[in-house]
C-alpha positions as CSV (number, residue, x, y, z in Angstrom):
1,X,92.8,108.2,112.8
2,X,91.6,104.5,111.9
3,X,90.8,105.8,108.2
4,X,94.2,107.6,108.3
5,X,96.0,104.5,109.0
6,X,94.2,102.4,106.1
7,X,94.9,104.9,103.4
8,X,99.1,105.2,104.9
9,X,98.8,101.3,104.4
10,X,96.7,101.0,101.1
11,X,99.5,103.5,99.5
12,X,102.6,101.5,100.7
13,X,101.0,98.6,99.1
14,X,100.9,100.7,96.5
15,X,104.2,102.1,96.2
16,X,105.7,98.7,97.2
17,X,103.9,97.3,94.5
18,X,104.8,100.3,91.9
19,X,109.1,99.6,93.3
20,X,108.6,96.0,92.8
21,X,107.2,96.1,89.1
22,X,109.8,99.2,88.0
23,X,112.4,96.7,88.9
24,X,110.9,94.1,87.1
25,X,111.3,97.0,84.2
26,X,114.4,98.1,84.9
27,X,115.6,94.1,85.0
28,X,113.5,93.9,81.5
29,X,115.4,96.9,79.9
30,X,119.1,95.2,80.4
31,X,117.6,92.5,78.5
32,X,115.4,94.4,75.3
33,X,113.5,97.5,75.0
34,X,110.3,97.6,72.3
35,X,106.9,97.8,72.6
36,X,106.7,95.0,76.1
37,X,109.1,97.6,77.4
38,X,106.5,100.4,76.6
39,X,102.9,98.8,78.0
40,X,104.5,97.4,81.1
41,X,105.9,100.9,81.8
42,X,102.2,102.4,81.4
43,X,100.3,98.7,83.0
44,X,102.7,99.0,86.1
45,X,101.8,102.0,87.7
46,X,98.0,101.0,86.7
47,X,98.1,97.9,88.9
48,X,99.5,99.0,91.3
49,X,96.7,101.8,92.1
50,X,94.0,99.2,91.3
51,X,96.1,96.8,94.1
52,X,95.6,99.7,96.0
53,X,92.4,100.7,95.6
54,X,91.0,97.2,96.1
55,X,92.8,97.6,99.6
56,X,90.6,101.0,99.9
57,X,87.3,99.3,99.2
58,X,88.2,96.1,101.2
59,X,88.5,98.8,104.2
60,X,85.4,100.9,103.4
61,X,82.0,100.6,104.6
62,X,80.0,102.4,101.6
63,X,80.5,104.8,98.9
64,X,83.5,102.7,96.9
65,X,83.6,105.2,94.3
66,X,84.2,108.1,96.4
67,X,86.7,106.1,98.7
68,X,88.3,104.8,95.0
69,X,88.4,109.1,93.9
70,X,89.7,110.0,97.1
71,X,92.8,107.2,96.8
72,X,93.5,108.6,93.7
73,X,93.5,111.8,94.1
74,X,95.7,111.3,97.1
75,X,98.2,109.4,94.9
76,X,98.0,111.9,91.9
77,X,99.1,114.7,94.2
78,X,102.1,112.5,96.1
79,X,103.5,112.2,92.3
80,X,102.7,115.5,90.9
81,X,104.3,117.2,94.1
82,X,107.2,114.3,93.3
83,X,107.2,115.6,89.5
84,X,107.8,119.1,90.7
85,X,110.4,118.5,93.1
86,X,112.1,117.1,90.4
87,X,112.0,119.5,88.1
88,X,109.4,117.9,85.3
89,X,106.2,120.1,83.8
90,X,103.1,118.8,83.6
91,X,101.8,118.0,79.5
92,X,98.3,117.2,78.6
93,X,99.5,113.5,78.5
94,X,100.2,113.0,82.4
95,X,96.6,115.0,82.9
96,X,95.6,112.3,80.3
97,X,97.3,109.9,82.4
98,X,96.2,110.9,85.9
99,X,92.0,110.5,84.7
100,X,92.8,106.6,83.7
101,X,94.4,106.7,87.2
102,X,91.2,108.4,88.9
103,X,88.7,105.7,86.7
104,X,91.0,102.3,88.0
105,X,91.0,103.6,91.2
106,X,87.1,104.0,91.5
107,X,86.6,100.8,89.9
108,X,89.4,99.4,91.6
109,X,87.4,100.4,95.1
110,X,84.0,99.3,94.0
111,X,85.8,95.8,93.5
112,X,86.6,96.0,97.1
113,X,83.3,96.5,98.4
114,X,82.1,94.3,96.5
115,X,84.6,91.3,97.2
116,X,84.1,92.5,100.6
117,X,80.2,91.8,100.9
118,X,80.2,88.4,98.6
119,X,82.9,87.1,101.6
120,X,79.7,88.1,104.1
């Protein structure tokens, strides 16, 4: 139940995160669209999982890279299962998409751990 509770918090950090920077985008887009506009719509999302995942590793005991998978593979499936609610198909470039995801999450989680045992 206690490691249920960290992951329900580490992914509402997450998603507060993610709602706070798409506002800073949609804010941005009044103003200009071009390439800024592009990258923060793709760095965003990527933050906010490492944010995330950092959270995860903070919380974990050993095995940061499994703890850092299993984050994002919980968050991959929240916003595929979103996608198809919606109504949008899955192309090669959200798979593409969902491995960076997977890697920033692992690393982001082996940060944790790591920031975790310098503070002992």
């Amino acid at each position: 139940m206690n490691y249920l509770k960290k992951i329900i918090k580490a992914l509402g950090i997450t998603f507060l995160t993610l709602l706070i920077g798409l506002l800073i985008i949609t804010i941005y887009s009044y103003i200009s669209e071009g390439l800024v506009f592009k990258i923060l719509k793709i760095l965003i999302p990527i933050l906010a999982i490492l944010i995330g995942s950092i959270i995860i590793g903070k919380n974990s005991n050993k095995n940061g890279l499994f703890e850092g998978l299993k984050f994002g593979i919980i968050f991959i499936l929240i916003i595929t299962l979103l996608n198809l609610i919606f109504g949008n198909n899955i192309h090669i470039k959200q798979i593409i998409y969902y491995l960076i995801i997977l890697f920033i999450s692992s690393i982001g989680s082996m940060l944790g751990i790591n920031k975790k045992i310098d503070k002992n």
